[in-house]
C-alpha positions in Angstrom: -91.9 17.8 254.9 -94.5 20.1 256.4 -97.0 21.8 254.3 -95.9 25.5 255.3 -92.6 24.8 253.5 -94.6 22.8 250.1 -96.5 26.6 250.2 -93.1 28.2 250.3 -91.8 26.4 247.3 -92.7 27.9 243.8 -90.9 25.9 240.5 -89.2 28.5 238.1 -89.4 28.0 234.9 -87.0 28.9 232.0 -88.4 31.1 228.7 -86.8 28.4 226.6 -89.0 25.6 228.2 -92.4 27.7 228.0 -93.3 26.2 224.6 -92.6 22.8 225.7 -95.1 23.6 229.0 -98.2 24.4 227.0 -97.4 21.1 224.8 -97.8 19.6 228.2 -100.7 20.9 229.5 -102.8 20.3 226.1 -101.3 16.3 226.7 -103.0 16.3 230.2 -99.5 15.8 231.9 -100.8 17.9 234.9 -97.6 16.5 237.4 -95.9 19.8 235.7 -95.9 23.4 237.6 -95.2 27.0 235.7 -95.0 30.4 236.9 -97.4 32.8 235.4 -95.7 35.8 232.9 -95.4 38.9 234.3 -96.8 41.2 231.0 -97.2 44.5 232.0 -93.6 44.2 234.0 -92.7 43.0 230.1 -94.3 45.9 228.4 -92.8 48.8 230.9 -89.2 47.7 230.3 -89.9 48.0 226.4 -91.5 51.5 226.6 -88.5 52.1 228.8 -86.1 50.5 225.9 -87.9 52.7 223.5 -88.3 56.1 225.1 -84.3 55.4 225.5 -84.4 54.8 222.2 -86.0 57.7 221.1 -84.0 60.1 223.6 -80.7 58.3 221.8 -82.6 59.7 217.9 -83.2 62.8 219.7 -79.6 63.4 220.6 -78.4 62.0 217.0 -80.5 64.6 215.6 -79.7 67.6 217.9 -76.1 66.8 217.5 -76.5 66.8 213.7 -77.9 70.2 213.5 -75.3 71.1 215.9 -72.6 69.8 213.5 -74.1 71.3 210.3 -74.8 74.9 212.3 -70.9 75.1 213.2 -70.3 73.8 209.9 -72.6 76.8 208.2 -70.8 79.6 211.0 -67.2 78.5 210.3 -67.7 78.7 206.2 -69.2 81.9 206.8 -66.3 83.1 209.0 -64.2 82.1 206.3 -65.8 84.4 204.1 -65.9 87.2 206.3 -62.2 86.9 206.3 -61.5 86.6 202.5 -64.3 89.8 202.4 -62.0 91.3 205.4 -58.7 91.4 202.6 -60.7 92.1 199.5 -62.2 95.1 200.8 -59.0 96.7 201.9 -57.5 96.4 198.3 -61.5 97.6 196.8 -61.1 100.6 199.0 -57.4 101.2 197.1 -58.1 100.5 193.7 -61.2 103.0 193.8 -59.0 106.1 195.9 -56.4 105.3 193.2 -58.8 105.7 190.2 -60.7 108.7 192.0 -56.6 110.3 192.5 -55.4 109.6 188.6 -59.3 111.0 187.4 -58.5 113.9 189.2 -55.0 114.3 188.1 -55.6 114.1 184.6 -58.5 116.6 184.6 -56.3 119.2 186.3 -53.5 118.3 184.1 -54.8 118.4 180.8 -55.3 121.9 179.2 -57.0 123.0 176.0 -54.7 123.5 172.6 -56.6 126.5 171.8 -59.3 128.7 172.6 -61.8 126.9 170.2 -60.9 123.7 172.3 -64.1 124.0 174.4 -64.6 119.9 175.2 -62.1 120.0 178.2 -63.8 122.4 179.8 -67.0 121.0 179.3 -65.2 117.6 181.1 -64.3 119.2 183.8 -68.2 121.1 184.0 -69.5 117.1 183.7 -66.6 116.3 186.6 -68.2 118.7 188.6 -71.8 117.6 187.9 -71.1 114.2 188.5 -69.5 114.8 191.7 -72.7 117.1 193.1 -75.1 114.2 192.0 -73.4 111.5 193.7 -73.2 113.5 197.1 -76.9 114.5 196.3 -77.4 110.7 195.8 -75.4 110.2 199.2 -77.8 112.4 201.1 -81.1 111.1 199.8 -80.2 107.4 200.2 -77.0 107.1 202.5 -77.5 109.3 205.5 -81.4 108.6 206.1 -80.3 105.1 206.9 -77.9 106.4 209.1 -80.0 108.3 210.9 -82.3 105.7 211.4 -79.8 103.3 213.1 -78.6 106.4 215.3 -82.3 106.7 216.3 -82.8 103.0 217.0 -79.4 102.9 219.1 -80.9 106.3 220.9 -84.2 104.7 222.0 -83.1 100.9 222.7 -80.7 102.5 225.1 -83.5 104.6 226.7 -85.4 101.5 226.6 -83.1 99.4 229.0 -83.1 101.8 231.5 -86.6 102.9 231.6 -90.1 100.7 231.1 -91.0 99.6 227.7 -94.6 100.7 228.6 -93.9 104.3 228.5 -92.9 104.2 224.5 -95.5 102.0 223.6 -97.4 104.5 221.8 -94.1 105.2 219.6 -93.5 101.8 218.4 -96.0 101.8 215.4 -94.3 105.0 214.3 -90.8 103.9 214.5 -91.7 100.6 212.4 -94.0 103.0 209.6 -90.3 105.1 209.7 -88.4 101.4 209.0 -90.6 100.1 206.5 -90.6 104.0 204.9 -86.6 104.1 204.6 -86.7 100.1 203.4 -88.8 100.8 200.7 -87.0 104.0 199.7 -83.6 101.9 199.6 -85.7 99.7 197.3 -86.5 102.1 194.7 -83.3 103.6 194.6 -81.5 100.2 194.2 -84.6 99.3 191.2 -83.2 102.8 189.7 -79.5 102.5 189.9 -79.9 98.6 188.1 -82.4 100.5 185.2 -79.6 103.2 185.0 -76.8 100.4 184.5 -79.0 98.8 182.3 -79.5 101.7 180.1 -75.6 102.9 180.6 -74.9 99.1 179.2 -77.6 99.5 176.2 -76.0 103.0 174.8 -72.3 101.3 174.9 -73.6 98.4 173.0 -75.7 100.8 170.6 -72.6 102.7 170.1 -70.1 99.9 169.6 -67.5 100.7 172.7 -67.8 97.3 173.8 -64.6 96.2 172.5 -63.2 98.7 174.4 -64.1 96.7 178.0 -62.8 93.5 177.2 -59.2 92.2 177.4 -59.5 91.6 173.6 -58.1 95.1 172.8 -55.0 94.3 173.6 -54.5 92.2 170.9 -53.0 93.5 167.6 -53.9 91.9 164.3 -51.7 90.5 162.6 -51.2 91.6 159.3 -48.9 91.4 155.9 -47.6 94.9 156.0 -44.5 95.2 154.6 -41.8 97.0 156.3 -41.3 100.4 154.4 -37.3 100.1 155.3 -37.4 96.6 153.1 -39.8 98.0 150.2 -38.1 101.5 149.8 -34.3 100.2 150.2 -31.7 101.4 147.3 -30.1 97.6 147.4 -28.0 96.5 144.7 -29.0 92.6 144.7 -32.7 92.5 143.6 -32.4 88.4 145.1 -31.4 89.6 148.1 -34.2 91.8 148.5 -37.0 89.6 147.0 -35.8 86.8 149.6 -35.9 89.4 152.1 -40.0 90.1 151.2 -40.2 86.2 150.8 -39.3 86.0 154.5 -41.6 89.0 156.4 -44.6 87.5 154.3 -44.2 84.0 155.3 -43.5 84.8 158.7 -46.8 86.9 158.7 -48.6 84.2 157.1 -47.7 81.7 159.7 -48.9 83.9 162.2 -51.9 84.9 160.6 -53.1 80.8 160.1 -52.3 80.6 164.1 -54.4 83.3 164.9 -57.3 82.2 163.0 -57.5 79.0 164.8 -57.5 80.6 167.5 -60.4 83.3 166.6 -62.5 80.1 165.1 -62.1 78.9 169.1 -63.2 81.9 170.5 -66.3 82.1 167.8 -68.0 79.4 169.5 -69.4 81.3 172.2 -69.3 84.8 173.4 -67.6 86.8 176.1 -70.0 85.6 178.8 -69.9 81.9 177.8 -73.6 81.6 177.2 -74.5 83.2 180.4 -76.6 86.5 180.9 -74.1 89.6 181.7 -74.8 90.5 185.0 -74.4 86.9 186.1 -71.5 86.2 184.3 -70.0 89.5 185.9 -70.9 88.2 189.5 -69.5 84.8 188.9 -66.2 86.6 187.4 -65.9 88.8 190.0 -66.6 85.8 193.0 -63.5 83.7 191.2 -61.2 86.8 191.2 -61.8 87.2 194.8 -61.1 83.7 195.8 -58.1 83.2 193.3 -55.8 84.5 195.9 -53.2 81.9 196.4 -53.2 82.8 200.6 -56.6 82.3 200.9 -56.9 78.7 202.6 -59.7 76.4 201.3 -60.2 78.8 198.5 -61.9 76.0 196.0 -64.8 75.4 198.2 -64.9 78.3 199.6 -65.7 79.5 196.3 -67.9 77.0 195.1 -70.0 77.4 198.6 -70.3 81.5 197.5 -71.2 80.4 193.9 -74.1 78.0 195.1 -75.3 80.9 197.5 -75.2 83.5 194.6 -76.9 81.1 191.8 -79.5 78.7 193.9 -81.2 78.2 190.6 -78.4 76.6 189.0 -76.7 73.5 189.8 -73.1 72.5 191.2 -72.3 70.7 187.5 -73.5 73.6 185.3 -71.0 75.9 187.9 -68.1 73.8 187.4 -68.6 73.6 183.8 -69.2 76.9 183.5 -65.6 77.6 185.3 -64.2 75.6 182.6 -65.6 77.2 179.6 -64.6 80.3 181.2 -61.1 79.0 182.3 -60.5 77.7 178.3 -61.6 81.4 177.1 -59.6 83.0 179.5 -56.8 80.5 178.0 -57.6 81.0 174.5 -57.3 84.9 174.7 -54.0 84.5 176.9 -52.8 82.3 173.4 -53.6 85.3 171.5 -51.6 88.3 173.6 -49.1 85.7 173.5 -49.0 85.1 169.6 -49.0 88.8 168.9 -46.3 89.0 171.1 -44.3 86.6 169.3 -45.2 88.1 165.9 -43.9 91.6 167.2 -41.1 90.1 168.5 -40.0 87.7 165.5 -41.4 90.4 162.8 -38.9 93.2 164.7 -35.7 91.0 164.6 -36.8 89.8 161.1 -36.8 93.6 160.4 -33.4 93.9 162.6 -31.6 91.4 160.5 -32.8 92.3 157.1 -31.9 96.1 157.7 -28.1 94.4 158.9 -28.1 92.3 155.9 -29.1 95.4 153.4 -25.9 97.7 155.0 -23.8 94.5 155.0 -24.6 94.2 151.0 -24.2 98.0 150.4 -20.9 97.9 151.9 -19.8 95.0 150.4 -20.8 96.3 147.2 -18.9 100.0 147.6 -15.9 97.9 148.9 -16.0 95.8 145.6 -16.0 99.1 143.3 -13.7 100.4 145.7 -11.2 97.6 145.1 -11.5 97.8 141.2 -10.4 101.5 141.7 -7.5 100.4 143.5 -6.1 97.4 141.3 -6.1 100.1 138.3 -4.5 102.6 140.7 -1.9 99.9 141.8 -1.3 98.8 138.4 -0.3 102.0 137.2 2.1 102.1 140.1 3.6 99.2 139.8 5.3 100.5 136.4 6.9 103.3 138.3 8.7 101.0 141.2 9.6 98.5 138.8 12.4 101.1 137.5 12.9 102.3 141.0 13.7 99.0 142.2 17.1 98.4 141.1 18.4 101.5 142.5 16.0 100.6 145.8 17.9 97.1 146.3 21.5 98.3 147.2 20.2 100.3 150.1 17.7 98.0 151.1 20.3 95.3 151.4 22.8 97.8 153.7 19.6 98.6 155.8 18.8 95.2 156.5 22.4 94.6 157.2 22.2 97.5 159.7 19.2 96.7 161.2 20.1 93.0 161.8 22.9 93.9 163.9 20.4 96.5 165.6 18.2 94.0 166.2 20.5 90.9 167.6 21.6 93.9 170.4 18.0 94.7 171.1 17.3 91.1 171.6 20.1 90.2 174.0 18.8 93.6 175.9 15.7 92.2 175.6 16.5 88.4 176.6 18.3 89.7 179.9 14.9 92.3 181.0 12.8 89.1 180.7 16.0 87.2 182.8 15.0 90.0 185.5 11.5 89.7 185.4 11.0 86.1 185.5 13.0 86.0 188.7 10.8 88.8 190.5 7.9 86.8 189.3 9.2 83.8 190.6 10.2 85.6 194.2 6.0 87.1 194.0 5.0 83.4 193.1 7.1 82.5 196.6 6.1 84.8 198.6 1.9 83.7 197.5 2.3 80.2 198.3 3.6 80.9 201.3 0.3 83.1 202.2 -2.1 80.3 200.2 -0.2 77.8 202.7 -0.8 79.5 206.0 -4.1 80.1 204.8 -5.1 76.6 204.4 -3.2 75.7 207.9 -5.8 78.1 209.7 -8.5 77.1 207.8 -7.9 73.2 208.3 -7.2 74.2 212.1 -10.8 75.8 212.2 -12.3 72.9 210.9 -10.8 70.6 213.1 -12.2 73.4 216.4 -15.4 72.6 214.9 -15.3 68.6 214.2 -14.2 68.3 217.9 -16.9 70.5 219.1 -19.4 68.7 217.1 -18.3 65.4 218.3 -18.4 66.6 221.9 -22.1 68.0 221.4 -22.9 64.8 219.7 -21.7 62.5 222.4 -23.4 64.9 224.8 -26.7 64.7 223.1 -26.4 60.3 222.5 -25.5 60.2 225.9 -28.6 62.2 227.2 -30.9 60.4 224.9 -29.4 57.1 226.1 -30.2 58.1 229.9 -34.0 58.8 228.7 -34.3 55.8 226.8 -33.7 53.7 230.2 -35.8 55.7 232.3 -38.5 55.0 229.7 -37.5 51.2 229.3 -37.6 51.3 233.5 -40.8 53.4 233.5 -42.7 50.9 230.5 -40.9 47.9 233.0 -43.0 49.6 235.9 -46.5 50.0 234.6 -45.7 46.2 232.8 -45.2 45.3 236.0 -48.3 46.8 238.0 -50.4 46.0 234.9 -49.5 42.1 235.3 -50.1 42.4 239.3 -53.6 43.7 238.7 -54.2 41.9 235.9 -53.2 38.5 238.3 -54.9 40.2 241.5 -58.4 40.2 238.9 -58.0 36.8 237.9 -57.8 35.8 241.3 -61.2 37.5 242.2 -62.7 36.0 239.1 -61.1 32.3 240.5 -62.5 33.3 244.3 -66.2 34.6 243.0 -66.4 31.2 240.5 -65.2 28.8 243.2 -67.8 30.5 245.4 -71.2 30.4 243.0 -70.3 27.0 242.9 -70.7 26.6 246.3 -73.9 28.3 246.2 -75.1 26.4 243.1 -73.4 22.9 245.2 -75.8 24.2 247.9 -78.7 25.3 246.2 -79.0 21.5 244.4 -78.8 20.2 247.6 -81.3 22.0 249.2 -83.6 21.4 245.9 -83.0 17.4 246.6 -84.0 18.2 250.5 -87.2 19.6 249.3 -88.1 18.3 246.0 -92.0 17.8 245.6 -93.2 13.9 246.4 -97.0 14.4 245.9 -99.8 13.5 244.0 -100.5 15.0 241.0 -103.1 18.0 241.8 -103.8 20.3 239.2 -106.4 22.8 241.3 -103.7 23.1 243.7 -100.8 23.5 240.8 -102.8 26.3 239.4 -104.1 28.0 242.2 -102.2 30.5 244.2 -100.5 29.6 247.4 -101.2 31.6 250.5 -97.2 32.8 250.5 -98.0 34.9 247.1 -101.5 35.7 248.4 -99.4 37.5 251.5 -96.8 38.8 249.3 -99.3 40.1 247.0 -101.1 42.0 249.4 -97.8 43.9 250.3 -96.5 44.4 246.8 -94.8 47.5 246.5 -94.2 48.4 242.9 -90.5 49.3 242.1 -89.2 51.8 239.6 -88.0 50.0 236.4 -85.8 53.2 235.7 -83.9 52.2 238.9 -80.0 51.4 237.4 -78.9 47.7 237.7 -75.9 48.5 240.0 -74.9 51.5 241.9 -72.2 53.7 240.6 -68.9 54.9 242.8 -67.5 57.7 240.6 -67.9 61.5 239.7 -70.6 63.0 237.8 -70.2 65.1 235.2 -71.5 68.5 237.2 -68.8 67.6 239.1 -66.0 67.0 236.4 -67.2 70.0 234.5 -66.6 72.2 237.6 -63.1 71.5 237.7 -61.2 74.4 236.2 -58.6 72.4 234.7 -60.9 70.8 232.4 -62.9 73.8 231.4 -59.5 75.3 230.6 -58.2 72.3 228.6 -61.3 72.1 226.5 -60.8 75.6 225.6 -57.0 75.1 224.7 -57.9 72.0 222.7 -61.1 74.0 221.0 -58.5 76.6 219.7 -55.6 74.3 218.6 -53.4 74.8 221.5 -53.4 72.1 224.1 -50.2 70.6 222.7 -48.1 73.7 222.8 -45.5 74.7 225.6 -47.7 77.6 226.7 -50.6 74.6 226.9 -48.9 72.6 229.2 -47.5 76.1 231.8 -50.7 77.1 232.0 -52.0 73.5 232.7 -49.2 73.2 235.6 -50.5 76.6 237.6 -53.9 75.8 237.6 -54.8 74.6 241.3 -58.2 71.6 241.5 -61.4 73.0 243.3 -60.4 71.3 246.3 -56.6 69.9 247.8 -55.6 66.3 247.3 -55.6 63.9 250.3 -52.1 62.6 251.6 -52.6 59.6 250.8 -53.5 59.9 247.5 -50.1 61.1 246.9 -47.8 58.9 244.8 -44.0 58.6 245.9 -43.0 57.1 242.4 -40.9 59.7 240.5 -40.4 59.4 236.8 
């Protein structure tokens, strides 16, 4: 073995066995070489592992924000669109109160000429009417004009340079920040003026008059005045009658009670300041719709955005004190309702009951009259009865001979019309009979044609089912070919690195190292890494560990096709039929090869 070829030869070493090597060196076993490690090769692939690392964080984190941004744009879209049907039906319900104000002022008219308070409406009509387009003018159109202004000069801006109106900016900002601060003060005066407007109807006690509470009736033991005042001539009667209206009222009234303890344990607003409780009213009325999709958090996103200061829990509770109030006053319009109804029939019944007992008591003194009457009578026929009984007997006589006649005419008519009934009864059967034929025959027509569609249709779905078994049997088939056409390779490149490896040991038996142990030489370098070393060219670790045959994705996105199914799949559509026609016409950027073309139809 020359000593070019000993210079050649460099021992590799394992990372397992490096422990083991320094063991050996400390023991003074010398006959043992190493190769040095490469540290700064070391330390460039981990800054490359971690400024991968931290591009892979960076992407996490952009897509997050991405993800919570369309999140935050599509709830708001959402809104927008519940906003887009509530302002519509706003817009109806205030023409429609403006219209019926209107109305009634021109249709109500004073009862005399002392009657001066309608006039004096329709004076405060008139007033109110020129301070709210007074109001319009001072607040409304200055902000219109501004926005005109700004469209005027950003448009005079794009075509011309922005260094020609440079000396205008600072005015047209003063002119913003004037209008902005004039829209504040009149919003600050408009909530002082509701809050005084609010004050006065507390002070003078209309506030009953905006809550749904005034529908309710009390109920109360008033006693019909029909009942009390009634001329009937069974006192019972009538004291059971009073019995019944005041139990029924005092049933009532206990159920109401309970019901007004309930709503004593907190107020209208359910604990909450006014003007909140009116905005959080007023944000569950407008998502209560039931065609409004994801209404419930829809709603409780708008509640969270309207009271930041308060927390998700004190909401929902708050929704469910409100909910059991709204509940508890529904209980009440409901029992009053029942107590009208039940105290009206009550009344109904009793009024029937006391001209039922008057009647019956007029018929009774009625009937006394008569039996006197009939008694006197009955003295009178009793001598007239004798002479009565002679001619009653010839009468009968008379009239039983009348009668057997009338009844033999009478047997033979119904002889006669039992047998034209009979021929009509015929004649009906007949008709039900054919009837039933062509309806029998029509259902048969449509059996048949049902059974032929439904062969049709199995036989159809039979043909598909084979092509599909034959076009699963296909791909089965070119799956296992490739699949055994893989295994082969895999067989072919093992049976070939063993080769190599066969070949490589022998070539380490043809030069393995028969020398004495010499450790300068085993730790000094040899003159082949001395020459390599010289001509070291450093290589770029970011270089990819095996070259890639396939598209990029500049490439794939500029396909049109794809760029037209991601849009079909962003809006929901890439499984419809109009998906898939579109899909068909679209041409690729650039023709298919021949021989690319498949021959296998399906």
């Amino acid at each position: 073995m020359s000593g070019k070829a000993l210079q050649a030869f460099v021992t590799n070493y394992r990372a397992e066995d490096a422990e083991k090597l320094t063991a050996r060196m400390k023991n003074g076993l010398s006959s043992c070489k190493y190769k040095p490690a490469e540290y700064e090769r070391l330390q460039a692939i981990i800054d490359a592992k971690r400024l991968e690392s931290d591009l892979i964080g960076q992407k996490v984190l952009k897509t997050r924000c991405t993800a919570k941004a369309t999140k935050e744009s599509s709830t708001l879209r959402q809104h927008r669109q519940v906003w887009s049907c509530e302002c519509p039906r706003l817009q109806k319900a205030e023409e429609k109160a403006e219209d019926d104000l209107h109305d009634f002022l021109e249709t109500i008219k004073p009862s005399d000429r002392t009657d001066t308070g309608i006039f004096s409406l329709q004076d405060y009509a008139l007033l109110l009417e020129g301070e709210r387009e007074e109001f319009r003018k001072a607040s409304v159109e200055p902000v219109h004009h501004l926005k005109d202004n700004l469209a005027v000069r950003l448009r005079e801006v794009q075509h011309q340079q922005p260094r020609a109106f440079g000396s205008d900016w600072d005015q047209v900002v003063q002119q913003i920040h004037f209008v902005k601060s004039q829209q504040e003060d009149v919003t600050a005066k408009l909530h002082a003026e509701y809050q005084s407007t609010e004050e006065e109807i507390i002070v003078l006690g209309l506030e009953k008059y905006l809550t749904s509470t005034s529908d309710n009736q009390l109920i109360t033991e008033n006693l019909p005045e029909e009942v009390l005042d009634s001329d009937c001539p069974y006192p019972e009667l009538k004291e059971s009658l009073i019995q019944a209206f005041q139990s029924l009222s005092e049933r009532y009234q206990s159920r109401q009670q309970s019901l007004q303890e309930h709503l004593q344990t907190t107020d209208r607003f359910c604990g909450w300041p006014a003007d909140e409780h009116q905005r959080f009213q007023f944000c569950l009325s407008l998502y209560a719709h039931p065609d409004v999709p994801n209404s419930r958090a829809l709603c409780m996103d708008m509640l969270q955005k309207l009271f930041p200061q308060r927390s998700k829990q004190e909401l929902m509770a708050h929704e469910r004190v409100w909910d059991w109030w709204c509940f508890t006053q529904a209980q009440l319009k409901v029992l009053t309702q029942q107590w009208q109804r039940d105290h009206e029939e009550l009344l109904a019944r009793a009024l029937v009951t006391l001209q039922e007992a008057t009647r019956a008591h007029q018929e009774e003194q009625e009937h006394q009259q008569d039996r006197q009457h009939q008694q006197d009578i009955c003295s009178q026929l009793r001598r007239k009865l004798q002479q009565w009984r002679a001619q009653q007997e010839e009468v009968a006589k008379l009239e039983a001979d009348i009668a057997a006649r009338q009844r033999e005419e009478e047997e033979a008519r119904l002889k006669r019309e039992q047998e034209r009934e009979s021929a009509v009864r015929a004649r009906q059967k007949e008709k039900v009979r054919q009837f039933y034929l062509k309806q029998q025959e029509r259902r048969d027509l449509l059996e048949q044609r049902d059974q032929e569609r439904l062969a049709n249709l199995r036989r159809v779905m039979a043909e598909q089912a084979r092509r599909d078994k034959e076009r699963v049997q296909f791909r089965a088939e070119m799956l296992r070919q490739r699949q055994e056409e893989r295994e082969e390779r895999e067989l072919e490149q093992q049976r070939e690195e063993e080769e190599k490896q066969h070949r490589l040991e022998v070539l380490r038996k043809q030069v393995e190292v028969v020398a004495e142990a010499d450790p300068e030489r085993m730790m000094a370098d040899t003159k082949a890494w001395r020459s390599r070393f010289l001509n070291f060219k450093e290589f770029e670790l970011q270089r990819p560990l095996y070259s890639i045959n396939t598209y990029t994705d500049t490439q794939i996105v500029s396909d049109p096709r794809v760029r037209v199914e991601q849009a079909l799949r962003e809006a929901g559509l890439h499984h419809s039929r109009y998906a898939k026609e579109v899909l068909s016409i679209i041409q690729p950027p650039k023709p298919p090869r021949p021989d690319t073309k498949s021959i296998i139809k399906f």
